[in-house]
Biopython code that builds the backbone (N, CA, C, O; Angstrom):
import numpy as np
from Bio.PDB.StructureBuilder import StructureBuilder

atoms = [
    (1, "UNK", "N", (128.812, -29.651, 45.281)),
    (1, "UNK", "CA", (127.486, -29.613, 45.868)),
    (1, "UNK", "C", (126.509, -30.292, 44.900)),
    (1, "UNK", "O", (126.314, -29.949, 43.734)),
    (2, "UNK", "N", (126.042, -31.104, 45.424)),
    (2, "UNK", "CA", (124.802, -31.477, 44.411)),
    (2, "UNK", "C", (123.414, -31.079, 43.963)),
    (2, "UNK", "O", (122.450, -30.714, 44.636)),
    (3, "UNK", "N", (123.555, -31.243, 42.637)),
    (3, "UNK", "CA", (121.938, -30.498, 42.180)),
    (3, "UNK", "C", (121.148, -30.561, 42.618)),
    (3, "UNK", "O", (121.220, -31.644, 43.199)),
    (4, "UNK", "N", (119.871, -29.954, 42.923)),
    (4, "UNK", "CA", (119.208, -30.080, 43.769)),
    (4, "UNK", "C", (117.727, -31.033, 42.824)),
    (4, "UNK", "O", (117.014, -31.892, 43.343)),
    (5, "UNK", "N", (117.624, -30.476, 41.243)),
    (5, "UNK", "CA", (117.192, -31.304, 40.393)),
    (5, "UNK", "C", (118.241, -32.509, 39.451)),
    (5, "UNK", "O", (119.374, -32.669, 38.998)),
    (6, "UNK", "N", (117.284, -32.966, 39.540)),
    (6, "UNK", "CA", (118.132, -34.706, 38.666)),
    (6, "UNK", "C", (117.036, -34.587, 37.435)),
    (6, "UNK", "O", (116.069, -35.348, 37.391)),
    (7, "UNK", "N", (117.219, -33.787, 36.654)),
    (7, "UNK", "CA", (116.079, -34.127, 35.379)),
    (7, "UNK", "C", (116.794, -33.132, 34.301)),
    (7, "UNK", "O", (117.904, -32.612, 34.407)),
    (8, "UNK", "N", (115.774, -32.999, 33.139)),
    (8, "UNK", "CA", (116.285, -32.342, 31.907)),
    (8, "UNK", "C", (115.415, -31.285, 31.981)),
    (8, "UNK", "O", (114.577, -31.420, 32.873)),
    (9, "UNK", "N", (115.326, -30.094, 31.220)),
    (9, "UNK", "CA", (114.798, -28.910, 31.106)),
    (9, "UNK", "C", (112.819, -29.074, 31.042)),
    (9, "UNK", "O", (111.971, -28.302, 31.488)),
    (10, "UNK", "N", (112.627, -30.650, 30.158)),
    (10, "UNK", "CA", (111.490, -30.784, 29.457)),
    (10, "UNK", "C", (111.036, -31.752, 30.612)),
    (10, "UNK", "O", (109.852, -31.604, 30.914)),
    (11, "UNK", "N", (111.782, -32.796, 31.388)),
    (11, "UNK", "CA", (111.038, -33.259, 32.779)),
    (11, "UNK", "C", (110.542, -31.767, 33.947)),
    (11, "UNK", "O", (109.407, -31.642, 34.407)),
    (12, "UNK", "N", (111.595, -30.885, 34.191)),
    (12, "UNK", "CA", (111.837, -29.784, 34.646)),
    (12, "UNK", "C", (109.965, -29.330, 34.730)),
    (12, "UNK", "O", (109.129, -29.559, 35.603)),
    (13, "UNK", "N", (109.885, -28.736, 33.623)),
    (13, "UNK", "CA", (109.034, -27.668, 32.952)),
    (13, "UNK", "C", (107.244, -28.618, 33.077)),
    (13, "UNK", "O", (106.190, -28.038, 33.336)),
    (14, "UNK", "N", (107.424, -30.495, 32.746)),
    (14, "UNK", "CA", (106.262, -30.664, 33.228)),
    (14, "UNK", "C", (106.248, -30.450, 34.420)),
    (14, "UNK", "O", (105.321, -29.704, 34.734)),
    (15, "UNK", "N", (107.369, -31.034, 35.901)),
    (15, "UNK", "CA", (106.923, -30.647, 36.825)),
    (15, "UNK", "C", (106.178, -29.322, 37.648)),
    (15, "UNK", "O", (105.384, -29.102, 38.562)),
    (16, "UNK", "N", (107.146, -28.514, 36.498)),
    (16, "UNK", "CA", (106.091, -26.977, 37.388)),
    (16, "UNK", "C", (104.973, -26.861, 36.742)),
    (16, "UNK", "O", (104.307, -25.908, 37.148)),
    (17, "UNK", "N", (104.301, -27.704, 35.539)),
    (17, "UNK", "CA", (103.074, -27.356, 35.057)),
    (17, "UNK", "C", (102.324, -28.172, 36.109)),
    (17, "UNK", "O", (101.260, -27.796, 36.601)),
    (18, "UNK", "N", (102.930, -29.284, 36.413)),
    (18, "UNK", "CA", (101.817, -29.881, 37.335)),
    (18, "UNK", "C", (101.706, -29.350, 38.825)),
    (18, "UNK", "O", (100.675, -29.485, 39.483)),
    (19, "UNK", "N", (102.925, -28.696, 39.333)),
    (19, "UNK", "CA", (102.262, -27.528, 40.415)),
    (19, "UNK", "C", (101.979, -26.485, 40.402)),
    (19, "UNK", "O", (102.074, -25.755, 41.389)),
    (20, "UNK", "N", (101.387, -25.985, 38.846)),
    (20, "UNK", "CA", (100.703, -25.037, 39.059)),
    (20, "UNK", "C", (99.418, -25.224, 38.617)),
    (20, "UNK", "O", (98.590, -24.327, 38.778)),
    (21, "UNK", "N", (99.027, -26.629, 37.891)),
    (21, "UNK", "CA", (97.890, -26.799, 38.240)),
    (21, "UNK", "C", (97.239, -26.908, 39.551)),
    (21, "UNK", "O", (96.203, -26.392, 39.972)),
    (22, "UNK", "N", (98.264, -27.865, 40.212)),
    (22, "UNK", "CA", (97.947, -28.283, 41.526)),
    (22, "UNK", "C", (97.402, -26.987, 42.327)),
    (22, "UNK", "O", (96.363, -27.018, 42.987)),
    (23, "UNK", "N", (98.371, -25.640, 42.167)),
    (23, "UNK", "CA", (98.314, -24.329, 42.833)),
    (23, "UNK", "C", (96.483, -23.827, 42.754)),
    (23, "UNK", "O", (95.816, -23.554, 43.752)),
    (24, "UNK", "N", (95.848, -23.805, 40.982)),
    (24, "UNK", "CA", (95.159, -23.414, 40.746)),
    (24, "UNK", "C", (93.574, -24.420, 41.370)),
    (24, "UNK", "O", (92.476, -23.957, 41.680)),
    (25, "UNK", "N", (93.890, -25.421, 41.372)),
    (25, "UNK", "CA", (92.676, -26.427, 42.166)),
    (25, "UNK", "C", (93.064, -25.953, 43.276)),
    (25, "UNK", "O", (92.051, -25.262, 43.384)),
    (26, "UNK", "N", (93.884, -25.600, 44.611)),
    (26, "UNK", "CA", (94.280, -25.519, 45.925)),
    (26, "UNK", "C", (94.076, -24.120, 46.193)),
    (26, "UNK", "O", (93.888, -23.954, 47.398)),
    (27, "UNK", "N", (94.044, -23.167, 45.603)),
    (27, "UNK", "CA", (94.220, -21.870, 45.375)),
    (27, "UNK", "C", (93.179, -21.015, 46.439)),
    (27, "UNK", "O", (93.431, -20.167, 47.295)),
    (28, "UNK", "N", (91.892, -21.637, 45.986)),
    (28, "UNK", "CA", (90.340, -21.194, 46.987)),
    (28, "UNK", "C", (90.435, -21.859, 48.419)),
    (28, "UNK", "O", (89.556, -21.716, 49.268)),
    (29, "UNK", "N", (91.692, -22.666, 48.622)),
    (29, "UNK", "CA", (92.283, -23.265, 50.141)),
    (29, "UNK", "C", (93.364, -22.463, 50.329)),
    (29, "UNK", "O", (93.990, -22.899, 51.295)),
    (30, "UNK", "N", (93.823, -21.610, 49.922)),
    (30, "UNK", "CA", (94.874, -20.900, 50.852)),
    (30, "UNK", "C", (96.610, -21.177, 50.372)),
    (30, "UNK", "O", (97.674, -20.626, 50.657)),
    (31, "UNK", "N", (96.347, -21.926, 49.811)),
    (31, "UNK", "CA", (97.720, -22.718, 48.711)),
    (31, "UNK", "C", (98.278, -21.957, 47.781)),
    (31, "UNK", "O", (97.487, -21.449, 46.985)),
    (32, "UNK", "N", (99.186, -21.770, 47.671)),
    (32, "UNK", "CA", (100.170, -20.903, 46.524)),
    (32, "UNK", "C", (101.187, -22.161, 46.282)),
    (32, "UNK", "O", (101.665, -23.002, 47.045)),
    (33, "UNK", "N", (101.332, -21.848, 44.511)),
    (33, "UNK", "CA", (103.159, -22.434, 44.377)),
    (33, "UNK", "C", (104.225, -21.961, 44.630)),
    (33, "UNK", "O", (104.658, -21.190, 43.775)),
    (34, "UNK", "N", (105.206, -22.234, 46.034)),
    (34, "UNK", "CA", (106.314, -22.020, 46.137)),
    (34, "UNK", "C", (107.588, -21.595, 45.231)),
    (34, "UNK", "O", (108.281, -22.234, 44.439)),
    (35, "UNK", "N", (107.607, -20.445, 45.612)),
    (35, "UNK", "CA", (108.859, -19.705, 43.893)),
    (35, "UNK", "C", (109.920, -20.529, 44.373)),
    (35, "UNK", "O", (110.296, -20.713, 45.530)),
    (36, "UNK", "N", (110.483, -21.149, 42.937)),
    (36, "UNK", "CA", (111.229, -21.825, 42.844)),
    (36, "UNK", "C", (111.427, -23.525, 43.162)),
    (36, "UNK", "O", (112.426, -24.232, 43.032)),
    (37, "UNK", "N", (110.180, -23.824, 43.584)),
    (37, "UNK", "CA", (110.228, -25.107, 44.527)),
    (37, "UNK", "C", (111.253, -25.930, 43.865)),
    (37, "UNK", "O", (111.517, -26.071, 42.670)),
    (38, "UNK", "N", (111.777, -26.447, 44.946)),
    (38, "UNK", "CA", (112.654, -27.568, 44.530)),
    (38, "UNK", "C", (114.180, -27.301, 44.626)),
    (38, "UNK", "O", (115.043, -28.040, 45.099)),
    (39, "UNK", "N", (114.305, -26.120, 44.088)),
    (39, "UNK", "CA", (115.385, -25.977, 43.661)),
    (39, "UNK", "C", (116.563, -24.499, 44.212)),
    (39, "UNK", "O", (117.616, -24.203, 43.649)),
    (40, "UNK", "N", (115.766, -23.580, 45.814)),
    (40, "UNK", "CA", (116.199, -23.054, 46.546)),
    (40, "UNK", "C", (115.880, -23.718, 48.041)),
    (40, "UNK", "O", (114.835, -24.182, 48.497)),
    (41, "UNK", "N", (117.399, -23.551, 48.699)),
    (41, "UNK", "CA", (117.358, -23.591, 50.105)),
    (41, "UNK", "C", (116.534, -23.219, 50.512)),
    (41, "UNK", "O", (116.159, -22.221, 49.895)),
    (42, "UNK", "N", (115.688, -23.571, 51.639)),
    (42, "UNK", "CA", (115.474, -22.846, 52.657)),
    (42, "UNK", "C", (113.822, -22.647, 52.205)),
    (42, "UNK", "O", (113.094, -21.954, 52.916)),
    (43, "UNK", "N", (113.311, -23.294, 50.999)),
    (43, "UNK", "CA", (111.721, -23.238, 50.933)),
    (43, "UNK", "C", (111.769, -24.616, 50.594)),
    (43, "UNK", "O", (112.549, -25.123, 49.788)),
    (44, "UNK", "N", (110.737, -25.295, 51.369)),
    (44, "UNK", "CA", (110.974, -26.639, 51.301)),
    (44, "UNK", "C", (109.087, -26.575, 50.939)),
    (44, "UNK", "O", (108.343, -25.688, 51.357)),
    (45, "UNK", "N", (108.711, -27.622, 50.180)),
    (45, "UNK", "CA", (107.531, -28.569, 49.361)),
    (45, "UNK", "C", (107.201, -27.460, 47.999)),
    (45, "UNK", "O", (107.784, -26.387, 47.842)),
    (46, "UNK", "N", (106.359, -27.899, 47.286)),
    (46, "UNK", "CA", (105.915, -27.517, 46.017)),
    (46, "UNK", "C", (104.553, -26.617, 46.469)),
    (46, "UNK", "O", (104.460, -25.472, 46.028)),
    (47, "UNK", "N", (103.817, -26.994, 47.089)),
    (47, "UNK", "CA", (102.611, -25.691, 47.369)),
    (47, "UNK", "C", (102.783, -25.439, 48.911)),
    (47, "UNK", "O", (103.255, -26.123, 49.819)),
    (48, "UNK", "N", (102.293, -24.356, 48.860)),
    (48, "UNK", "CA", (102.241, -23.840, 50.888)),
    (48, "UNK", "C", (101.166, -23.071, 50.843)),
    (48, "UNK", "O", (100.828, -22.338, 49.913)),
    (49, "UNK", "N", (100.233, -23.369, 52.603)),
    (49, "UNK", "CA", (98.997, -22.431, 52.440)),
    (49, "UNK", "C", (99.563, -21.463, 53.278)),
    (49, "UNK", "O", (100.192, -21.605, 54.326)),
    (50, "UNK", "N", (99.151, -20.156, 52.472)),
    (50, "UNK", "CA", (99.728, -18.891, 52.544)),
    (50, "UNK", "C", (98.261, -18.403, 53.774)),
    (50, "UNK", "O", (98.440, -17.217, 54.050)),
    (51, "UNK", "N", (97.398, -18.767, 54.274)),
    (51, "UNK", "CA", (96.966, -18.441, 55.482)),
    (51, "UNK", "C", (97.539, -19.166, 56.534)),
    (51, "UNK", "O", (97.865, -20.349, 56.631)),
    (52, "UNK", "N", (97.616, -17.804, 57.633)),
    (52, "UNK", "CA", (97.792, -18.458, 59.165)),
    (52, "UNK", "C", (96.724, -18.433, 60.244)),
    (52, "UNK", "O", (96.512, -17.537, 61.061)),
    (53, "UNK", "N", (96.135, -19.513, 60.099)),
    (53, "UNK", "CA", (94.581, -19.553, 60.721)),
    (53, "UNK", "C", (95.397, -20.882, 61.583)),
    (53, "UNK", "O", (94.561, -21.760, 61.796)),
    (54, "UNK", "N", (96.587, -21.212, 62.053)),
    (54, "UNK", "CA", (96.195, -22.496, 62.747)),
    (54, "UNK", "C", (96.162, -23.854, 62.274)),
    (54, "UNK", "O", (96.759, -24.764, 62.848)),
    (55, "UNK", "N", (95.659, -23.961, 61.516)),
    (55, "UNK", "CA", (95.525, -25.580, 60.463)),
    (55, "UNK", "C", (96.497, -26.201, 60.145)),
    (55, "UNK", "O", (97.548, -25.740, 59.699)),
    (56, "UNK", "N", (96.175, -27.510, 60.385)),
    (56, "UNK", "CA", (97.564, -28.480, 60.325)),
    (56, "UNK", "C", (98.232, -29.029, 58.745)),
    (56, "UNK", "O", (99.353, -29.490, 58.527)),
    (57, "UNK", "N", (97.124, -28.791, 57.803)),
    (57, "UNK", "CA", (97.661, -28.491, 56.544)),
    (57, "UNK", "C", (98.345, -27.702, 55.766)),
    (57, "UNK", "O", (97.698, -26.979, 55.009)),
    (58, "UNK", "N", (99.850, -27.631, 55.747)),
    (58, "UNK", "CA", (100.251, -25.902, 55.555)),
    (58, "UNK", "C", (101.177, -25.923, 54.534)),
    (58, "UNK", "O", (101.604, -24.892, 54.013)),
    (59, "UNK", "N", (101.741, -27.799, 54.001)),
    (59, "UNK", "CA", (102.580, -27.882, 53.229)),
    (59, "UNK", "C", (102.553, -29.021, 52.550)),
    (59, "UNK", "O", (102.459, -30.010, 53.277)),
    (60, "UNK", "N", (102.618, -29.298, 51.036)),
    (60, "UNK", "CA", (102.526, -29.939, 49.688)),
    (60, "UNK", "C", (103.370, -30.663, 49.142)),
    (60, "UNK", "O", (104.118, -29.798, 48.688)),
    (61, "UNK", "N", (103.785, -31.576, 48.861)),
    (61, "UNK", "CA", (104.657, -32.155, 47.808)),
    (61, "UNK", "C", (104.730, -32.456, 46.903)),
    (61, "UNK", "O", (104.752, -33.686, 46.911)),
    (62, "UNK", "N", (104.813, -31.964, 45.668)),
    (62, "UNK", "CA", (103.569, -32.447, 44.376)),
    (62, "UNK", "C", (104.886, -33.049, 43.526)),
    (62, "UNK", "O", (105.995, -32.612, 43.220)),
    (63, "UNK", "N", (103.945, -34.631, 43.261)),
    (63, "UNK", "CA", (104.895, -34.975, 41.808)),
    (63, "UNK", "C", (104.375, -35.597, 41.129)),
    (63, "UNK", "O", (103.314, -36.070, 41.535)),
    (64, "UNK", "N", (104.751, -35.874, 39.982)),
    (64, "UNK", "CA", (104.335, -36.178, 38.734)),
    (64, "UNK", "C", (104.936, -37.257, 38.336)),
    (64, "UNK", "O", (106.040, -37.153, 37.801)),
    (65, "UNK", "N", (104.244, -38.694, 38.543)),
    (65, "UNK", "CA", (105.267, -40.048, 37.984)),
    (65, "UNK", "C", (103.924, -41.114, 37.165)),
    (65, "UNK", "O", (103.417, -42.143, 37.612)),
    (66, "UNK", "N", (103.686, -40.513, 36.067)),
    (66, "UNK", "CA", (102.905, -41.228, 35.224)),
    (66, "UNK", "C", (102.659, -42.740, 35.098)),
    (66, "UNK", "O", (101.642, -43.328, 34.730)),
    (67, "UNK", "N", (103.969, -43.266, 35.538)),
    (67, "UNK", "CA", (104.261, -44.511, 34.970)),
    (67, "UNK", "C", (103.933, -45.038, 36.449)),
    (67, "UNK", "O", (103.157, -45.993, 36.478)),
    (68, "UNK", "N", (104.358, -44.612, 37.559)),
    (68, "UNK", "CA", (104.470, -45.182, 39.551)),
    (68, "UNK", "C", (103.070, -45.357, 39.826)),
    (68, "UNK", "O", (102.673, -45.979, 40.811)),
    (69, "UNK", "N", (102.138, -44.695, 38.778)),
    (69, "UNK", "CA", (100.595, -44.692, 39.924)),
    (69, "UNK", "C", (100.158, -46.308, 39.193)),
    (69, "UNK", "O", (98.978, -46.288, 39.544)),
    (70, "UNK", "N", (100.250, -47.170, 38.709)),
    (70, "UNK", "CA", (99.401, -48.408, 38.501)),
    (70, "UNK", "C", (99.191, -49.036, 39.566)),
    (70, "UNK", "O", (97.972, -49.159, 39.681)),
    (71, "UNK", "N", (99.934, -49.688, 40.746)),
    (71, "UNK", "CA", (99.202, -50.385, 41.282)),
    (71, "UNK", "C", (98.283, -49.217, 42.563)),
    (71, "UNK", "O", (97.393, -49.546, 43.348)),
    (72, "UNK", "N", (98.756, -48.178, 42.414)),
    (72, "UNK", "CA", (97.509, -47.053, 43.668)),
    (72, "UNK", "C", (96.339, -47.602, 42.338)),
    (72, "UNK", "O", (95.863, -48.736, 42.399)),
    (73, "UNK", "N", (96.020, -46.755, 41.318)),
    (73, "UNK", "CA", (95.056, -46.772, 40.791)),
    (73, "UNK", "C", (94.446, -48.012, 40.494)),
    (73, "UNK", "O", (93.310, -48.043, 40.022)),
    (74, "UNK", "N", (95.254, -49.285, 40.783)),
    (74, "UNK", "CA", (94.352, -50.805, 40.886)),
    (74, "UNK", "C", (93.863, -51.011, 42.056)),
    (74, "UNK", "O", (92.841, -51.684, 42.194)),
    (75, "UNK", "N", (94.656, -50.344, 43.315)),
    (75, "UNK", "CA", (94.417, -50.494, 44.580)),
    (75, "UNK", "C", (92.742, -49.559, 44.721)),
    (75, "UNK", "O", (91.867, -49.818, 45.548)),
    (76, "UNK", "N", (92.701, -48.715, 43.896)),
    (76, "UNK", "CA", (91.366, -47.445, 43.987)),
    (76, "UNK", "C", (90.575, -48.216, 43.288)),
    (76, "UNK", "O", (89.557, -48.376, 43.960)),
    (77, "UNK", "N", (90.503, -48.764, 42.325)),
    (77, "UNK", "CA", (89.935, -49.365, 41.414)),
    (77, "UNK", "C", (89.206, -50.469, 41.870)),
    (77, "UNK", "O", (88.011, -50.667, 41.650)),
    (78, "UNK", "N", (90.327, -51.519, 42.818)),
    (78, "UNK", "CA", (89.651, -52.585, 43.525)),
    (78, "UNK", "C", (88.417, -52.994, 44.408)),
    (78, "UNK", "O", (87.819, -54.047, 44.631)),
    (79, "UNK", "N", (88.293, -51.544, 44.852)),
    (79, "UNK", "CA", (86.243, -51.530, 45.985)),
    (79, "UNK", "C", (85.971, -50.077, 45.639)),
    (79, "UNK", "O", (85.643, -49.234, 46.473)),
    (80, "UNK", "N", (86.143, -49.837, 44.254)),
    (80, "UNK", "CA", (85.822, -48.306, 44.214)),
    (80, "UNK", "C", (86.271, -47.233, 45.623)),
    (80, "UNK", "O", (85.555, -46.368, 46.127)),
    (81, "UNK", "N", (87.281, -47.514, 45.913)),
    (81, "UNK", "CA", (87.469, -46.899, 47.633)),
    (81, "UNK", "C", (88.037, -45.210, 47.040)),
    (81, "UNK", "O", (88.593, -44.764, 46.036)),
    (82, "UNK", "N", (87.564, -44.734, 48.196)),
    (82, "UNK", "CA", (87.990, -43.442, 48.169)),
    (82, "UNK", "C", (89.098, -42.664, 48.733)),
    (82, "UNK", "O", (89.403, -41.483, 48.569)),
    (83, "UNK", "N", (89.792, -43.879, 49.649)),
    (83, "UNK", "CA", (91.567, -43.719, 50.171)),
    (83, "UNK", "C", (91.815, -44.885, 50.149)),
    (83, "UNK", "O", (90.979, -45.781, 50.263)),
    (84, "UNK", "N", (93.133, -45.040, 49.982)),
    (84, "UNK", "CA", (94.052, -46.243, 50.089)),
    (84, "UNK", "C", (95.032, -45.928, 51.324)),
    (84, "UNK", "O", (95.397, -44.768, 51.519)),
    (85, "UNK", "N", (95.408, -46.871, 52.068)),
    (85, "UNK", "CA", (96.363, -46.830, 53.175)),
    (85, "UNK", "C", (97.350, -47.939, 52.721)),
    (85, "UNK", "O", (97.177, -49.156, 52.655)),
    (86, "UNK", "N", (98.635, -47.038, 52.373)),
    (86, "UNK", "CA", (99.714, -47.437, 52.320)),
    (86, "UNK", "C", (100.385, -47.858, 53.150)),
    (86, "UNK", "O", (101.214, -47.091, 53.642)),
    (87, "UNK", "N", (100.272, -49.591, 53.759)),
    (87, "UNK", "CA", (101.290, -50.038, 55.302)),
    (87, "UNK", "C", (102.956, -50.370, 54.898)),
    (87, "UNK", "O", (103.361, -51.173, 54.058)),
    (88, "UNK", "N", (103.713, -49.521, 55.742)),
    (88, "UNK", "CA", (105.151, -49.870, 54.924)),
    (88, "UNK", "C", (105.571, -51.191, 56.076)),
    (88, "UNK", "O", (106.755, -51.525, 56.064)),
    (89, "UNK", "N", (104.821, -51.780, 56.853)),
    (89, "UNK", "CA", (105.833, -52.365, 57.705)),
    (89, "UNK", "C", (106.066, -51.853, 58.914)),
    (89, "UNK", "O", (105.293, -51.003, 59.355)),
    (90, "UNK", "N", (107.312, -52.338, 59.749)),
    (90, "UNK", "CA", (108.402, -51.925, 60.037)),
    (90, "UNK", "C", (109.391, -50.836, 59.787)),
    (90, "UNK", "O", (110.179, -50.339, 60.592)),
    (91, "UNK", "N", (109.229, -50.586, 58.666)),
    (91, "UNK", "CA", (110.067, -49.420, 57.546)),
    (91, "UNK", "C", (109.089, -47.953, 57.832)),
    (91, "UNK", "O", (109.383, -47.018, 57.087)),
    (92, "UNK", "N", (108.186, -47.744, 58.644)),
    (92, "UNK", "CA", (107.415, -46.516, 58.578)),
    (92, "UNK", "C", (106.635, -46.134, 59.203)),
    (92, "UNK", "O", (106.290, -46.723, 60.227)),
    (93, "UNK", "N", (105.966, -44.754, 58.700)),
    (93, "UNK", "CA", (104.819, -44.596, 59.119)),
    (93, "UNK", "C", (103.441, -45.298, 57.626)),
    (93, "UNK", "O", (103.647, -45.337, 56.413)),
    (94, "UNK", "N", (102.307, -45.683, 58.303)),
    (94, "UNK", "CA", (101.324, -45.296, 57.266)),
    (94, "UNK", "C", (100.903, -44.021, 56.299)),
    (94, "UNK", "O", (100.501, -42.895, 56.591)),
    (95, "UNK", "N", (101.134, -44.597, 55.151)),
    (95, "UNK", "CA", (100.431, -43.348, 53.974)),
    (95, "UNK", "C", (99.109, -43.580, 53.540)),
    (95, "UNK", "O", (98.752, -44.754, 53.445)),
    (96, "UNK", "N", (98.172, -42.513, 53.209)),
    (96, "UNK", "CA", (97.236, -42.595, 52.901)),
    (96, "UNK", "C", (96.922, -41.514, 52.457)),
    (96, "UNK", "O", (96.769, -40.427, 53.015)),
    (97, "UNK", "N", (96.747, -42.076, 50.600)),
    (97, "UNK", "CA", (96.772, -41.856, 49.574)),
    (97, "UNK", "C", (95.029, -41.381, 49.223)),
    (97, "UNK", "O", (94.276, -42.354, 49.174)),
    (98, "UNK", "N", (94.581, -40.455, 49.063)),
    (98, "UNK", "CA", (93.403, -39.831, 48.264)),
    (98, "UNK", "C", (92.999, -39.032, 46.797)),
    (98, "UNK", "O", (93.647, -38.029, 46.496)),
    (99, "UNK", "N", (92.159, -39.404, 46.110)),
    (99, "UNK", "CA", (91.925, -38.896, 45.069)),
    (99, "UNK", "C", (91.368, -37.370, 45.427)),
    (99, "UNK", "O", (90.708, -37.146, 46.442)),
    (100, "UNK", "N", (91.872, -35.935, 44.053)),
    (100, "UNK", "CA", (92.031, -34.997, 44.428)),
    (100, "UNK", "C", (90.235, -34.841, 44.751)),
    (100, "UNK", "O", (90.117, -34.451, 45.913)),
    (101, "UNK", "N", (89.351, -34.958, 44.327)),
    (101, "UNK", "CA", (87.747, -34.950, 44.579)),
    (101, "UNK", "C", (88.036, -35.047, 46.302)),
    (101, "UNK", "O", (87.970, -34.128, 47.118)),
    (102, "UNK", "N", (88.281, -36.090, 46.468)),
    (102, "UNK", "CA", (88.243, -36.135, 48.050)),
    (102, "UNK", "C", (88.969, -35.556, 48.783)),
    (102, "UNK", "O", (88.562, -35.186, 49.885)),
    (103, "UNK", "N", (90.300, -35.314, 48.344)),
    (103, "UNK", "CA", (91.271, -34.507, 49.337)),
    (103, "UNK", "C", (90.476, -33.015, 49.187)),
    (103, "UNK", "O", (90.305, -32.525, 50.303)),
    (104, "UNK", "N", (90.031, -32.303, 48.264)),
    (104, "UNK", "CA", (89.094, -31.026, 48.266)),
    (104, "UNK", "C", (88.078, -30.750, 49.547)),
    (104, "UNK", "O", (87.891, -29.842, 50.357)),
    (105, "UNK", "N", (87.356, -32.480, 49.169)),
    (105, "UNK", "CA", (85.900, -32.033, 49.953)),
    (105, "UNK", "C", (86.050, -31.981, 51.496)),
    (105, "UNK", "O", (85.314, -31.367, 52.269)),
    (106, "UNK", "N", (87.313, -32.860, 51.858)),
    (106, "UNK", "CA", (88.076, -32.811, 52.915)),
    (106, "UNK", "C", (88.596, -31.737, 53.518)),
    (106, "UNK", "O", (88.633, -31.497, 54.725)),
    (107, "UNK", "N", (89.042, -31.029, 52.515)),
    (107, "UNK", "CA", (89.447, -29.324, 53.096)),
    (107, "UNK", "C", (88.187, -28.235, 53.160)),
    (107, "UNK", "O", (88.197, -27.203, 53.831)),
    (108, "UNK", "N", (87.290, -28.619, 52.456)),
    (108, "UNK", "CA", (86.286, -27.734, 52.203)),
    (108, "UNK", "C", (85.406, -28.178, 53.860)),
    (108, "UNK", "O", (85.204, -27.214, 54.599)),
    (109, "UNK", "N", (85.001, -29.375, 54.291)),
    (109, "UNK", "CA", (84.614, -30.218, 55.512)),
    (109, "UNK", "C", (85.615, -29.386, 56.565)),
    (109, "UNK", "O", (84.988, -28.564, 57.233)),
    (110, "UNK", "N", (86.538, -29.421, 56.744)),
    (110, "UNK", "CA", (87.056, -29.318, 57.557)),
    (110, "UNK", "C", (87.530, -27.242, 57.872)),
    (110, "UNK", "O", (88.182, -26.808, 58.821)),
    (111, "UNK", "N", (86.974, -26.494, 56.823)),
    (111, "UNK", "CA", (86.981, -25.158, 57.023)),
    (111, "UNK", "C", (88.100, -24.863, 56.399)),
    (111, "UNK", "O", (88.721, -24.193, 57.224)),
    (112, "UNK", "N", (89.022, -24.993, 55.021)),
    (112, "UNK", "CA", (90.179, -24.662, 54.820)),
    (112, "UNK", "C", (89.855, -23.928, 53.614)),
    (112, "UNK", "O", (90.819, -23.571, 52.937)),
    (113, "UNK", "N", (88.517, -23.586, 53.148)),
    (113, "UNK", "CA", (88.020, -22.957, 51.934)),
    (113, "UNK", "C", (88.110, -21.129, 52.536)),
    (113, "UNK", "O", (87.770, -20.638, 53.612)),
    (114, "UNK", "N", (88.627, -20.596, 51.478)),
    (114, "UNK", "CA", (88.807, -18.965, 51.808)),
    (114, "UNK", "C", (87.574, -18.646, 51.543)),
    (114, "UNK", "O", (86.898, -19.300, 50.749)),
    (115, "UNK", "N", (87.161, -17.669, 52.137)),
    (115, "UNK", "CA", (85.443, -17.001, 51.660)),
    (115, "UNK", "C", (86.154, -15.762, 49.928)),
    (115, "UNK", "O", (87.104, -14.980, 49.943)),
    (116, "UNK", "N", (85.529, -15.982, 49.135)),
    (116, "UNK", "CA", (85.774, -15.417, 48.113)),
    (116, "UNK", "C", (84.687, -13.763, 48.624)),
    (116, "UNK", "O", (83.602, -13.796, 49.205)),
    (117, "UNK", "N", (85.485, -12.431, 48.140)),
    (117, "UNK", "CA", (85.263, -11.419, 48.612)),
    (117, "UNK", "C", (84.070, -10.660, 47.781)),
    (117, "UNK", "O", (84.118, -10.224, 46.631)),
    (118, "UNK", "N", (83.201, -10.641, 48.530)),
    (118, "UNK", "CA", (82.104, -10.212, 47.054)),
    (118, "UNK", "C", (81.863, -8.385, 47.490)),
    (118, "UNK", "O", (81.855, -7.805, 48.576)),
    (119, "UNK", "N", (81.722, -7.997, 46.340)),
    (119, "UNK", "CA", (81.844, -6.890, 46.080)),
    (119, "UNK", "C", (80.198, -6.278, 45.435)),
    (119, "UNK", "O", (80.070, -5.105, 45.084)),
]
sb = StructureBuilder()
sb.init_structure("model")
sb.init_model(0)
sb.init_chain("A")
sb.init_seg("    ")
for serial, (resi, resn, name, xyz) in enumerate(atoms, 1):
    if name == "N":
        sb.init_residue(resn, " ", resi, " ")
    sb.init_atom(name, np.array(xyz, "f"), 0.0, 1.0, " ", f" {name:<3s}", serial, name[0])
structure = sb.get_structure()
């Protein structure tokens, strides 16, 4: 059966630091990090929003490739733009890629912010 990770203990260990940052920015949206992501059956992406209100945002994929983002971040860079649309062709659907500022204000716009419980 094959591993379900392809990395070393120290690739491993950044990836869950970077979804649990991810968890802690997403967190006031309804987002938790998935125990174990990655690496049990049967829970599939890296964050999930743990409310069921309906919303078509409910699941995450978070990764971490330091070296893969140059030409997005020349592509962001190029009209100061605030999404990039990734056309694959033939080969796909369209991606479209946002910086986390905007993917926020986007959830916050669109009602995906939890009311924090005041006491």
């Amino acid at each position: 059966m094959p591993r379900a990770y392809k990395g070393g203990r120290a690739a491993k260990a950044r990836g869950t630091r970077s979804e649990e940052q991810a968890a802690r920015v997403l967190a006031g949206f309804g987002f938790r990090r998935v125990p174990l992501s990655g690496a049990a059956p049967g829970w599939p992406g890296d964050l999930v929003r743990t409310v069921e209100d309906g919303r078509r945002i409910r699941l995450i994929e978070n990764k971490r490739r330091v070296g893969a983002l140059g030409y997005v971040q020349a592509w962001f860079q190029q009209a100061n733009a605030d999404v990039v649309r990734v056309d694959p062709g033939p080969r796909g659907e369209a991606l479209y890629i946002l910086r986390e500022d905007v993917f926020t204000a986007l959830l916050k716009e669109a009602g995906y912010a939890i009311p924090t419980e005041q006491s």
